[in-house]
C-alpha positions as CSV (number, residue, x, y, z in Angstrom):
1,X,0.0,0.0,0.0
2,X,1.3,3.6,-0.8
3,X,2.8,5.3,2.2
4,X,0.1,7.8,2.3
5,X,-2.4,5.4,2.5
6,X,-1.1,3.1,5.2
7,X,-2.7,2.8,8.0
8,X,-1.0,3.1,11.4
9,X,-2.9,-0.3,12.7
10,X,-1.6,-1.8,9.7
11,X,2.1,-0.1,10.6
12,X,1.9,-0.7,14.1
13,X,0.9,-4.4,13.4
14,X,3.9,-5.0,11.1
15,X,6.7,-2.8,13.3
16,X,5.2,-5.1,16.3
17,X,5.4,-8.7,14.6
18,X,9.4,-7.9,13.1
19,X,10.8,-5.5,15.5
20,X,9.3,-5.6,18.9
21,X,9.7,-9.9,18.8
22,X,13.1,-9.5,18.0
23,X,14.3,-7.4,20.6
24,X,11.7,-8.6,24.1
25,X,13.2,-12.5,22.7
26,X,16.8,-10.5,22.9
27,X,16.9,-10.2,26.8
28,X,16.5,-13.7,27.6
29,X,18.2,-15.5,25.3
30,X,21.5,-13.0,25.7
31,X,21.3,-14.0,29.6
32,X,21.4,-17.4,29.6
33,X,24.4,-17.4,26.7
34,X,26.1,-15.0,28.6
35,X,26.2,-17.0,31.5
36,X,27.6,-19.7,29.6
37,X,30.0,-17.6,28.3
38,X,29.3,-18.5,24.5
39,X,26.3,-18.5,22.0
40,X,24.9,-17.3,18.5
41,X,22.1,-15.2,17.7
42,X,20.4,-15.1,14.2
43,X,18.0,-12.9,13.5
44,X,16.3,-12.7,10.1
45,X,15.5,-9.4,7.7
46,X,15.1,-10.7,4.3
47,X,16.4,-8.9,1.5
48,X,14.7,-5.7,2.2
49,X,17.2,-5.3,5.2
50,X,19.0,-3.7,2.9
51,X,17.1,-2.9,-0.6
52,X,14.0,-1.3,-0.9
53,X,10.8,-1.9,-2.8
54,X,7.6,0.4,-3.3
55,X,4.7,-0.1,-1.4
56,X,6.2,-2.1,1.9
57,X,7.4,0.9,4.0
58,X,6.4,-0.7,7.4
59,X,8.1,-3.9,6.6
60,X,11.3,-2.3,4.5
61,X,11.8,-0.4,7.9
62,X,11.3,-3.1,10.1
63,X,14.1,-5.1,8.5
64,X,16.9,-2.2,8.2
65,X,15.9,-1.9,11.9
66,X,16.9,-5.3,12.4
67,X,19.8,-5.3,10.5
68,X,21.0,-2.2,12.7
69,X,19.9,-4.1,16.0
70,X,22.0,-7.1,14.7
71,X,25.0,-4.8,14.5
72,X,24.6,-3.3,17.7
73,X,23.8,-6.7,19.8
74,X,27.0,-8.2,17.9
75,X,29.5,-5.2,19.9
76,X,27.1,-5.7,22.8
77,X,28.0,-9.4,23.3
78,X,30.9,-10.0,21.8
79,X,33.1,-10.4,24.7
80,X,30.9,-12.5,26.3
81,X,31.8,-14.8,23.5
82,X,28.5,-14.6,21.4
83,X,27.8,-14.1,17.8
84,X,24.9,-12.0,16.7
85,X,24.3,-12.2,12.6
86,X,21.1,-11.9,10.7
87,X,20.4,-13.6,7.4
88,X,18.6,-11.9,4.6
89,X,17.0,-14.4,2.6
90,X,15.0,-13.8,-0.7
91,X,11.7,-14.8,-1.6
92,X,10.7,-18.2,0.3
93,X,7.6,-20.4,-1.0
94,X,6.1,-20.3,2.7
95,X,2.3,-20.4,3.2
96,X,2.3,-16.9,3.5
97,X,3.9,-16.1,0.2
98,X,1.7,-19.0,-1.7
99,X,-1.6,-17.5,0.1
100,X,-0.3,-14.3,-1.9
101,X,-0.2,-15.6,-4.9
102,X,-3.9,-15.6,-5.9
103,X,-4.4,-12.1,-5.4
104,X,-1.5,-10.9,-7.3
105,X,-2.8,-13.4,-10.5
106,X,-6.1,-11.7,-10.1
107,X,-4.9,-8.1,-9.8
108,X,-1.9,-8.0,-12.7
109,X,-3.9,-10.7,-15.0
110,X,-1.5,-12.6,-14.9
111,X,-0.7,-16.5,-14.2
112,X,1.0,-18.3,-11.0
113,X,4.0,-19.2,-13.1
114,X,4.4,-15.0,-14.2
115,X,3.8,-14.1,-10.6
116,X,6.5,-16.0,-9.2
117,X,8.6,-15.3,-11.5
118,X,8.1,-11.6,-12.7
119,X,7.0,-10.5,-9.6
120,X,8.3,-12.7,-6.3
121,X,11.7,-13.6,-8.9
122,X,11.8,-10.4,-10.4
123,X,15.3,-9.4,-8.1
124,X,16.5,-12.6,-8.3
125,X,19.0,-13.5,-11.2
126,X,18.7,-16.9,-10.5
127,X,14.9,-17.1,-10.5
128,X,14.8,-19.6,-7.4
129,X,13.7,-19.4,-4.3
130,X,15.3,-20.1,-1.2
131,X,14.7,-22.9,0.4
132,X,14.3,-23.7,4.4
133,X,16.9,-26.3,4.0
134,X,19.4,-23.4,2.6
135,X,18.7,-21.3,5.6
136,X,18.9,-24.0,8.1
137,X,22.4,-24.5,6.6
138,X,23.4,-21.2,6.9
139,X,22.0,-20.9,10.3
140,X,24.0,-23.9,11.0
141,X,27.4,-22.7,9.8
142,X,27.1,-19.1,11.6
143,X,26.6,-21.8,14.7
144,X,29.8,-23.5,14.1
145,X,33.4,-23.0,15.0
146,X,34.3,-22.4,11.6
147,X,32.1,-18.9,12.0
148,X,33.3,-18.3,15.7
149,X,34.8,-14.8,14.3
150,X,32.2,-13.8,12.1
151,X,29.4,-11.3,14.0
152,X,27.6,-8.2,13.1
153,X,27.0,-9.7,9.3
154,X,23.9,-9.3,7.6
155,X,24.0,-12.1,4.9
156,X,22.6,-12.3,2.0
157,X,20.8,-15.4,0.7
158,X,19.3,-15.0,-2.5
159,X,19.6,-15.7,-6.2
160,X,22.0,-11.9,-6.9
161,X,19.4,-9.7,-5.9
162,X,21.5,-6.9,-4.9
163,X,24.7,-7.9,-7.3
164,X,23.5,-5.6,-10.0
């Protein structure tokens, strides 16, 4: 929706649901690893943690705001021997992006196949989307020792989208 015609419920309920989770689940979570002096947060801000697109000002917002939290935990905790990173996938065919679908058909005139990929794909050079198993395995790696040094990242997991 155009930023003029948001509505502050809407913007509320968005800021709420990717900001406000993130940092009451922070508190916790940085307590327990800290007394164990080690640990890894991940948080997630998809793509638009660091691109833009028209029409998604509450959520584009949300997710440079928790790429900037991710930074800011990461020098927070570092000493304590955790990692903070966040991973910014691209498009993934969850329920929520499939329940989209229809509506997008219906309002371009347009078929499934052309949505996904000229609209959801549109960024993504490859013209994939990313799978849960591909984020579980990055999760996984920014868990290991391998990635003990690596903190404060926002990484990208997509098909190129912001390569060009």
């Amino acid at each position: 929706m155009p930023i003029d015609e948001f509505p502050i419920d809407g913007w509320d309920r968005i800021i709420a649901i990717n900001m406000k989770t993130a940092f009451i689940r922070r508190g916790p979570h940085c307590q327990g690893m800290k007394a164990k002096g080690w640990g890894h947060l991940i948080k997630l801000a998809f793509a638009h943690g660091l691109v833009a697109s028209p029409f998604k000002s509450a959520y584009v917002t949300a997710k440079h705001v928790i790429v900037g939290m991710t930074k800011t935990v990461a020098l927070e905790v570092a000493e304590a021997g955790i990692t903070c990173n966040a991973i910014r996938p691209g498009y993934v065919l969850t329920p929520l992006v499939e329940r989209q679908i229809p509506d997008k058909e219906k309002a371009r005139g347009i078929t499934e196949d052309q949505v996904k990929c000229d609209v959801l794909l549109a960024a993504e050079w490859t013209k994939k989307f990313v799978t849960v198993e591909q984020l579980s395995g990055v999760a996984n790696f920014l868990c290991c020792d391998a990635a003990e040094n690596i903190t404060g990242i926002a990484l990208p997991v997509y098909g190129g989208w912001t390569v060009a």
